[in-house]
Phi, psi and omega in degrees: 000123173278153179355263182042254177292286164337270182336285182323297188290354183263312172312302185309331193290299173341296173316271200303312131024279173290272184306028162275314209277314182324314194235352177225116180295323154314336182242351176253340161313316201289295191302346165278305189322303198310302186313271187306358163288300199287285116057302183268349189243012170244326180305323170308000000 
């Protein structure tokens, strides 16, 4: 995969992402829940 092409599929996951957490509650509680699970357990 070239660059690109990359940056681009990484901005759109980005994009769709923020909005899932933003409008849809149910999927941004699990991606928050998730975030913050992972989050607390590198922190130690």
């Amino acid at each position: 995969m070239r660059a690109r092409n990359y940056l681009i599929l990484c901005a759109t996951v980005a994009v769709l992402v923020s909005l899932t957490v933003l409008f849809v509650p149910g999927a941004g509680d699990a991606i928050e829940t998730a975030l913050l699970g992972f989050l607390a357990t590198e922190a130690r």
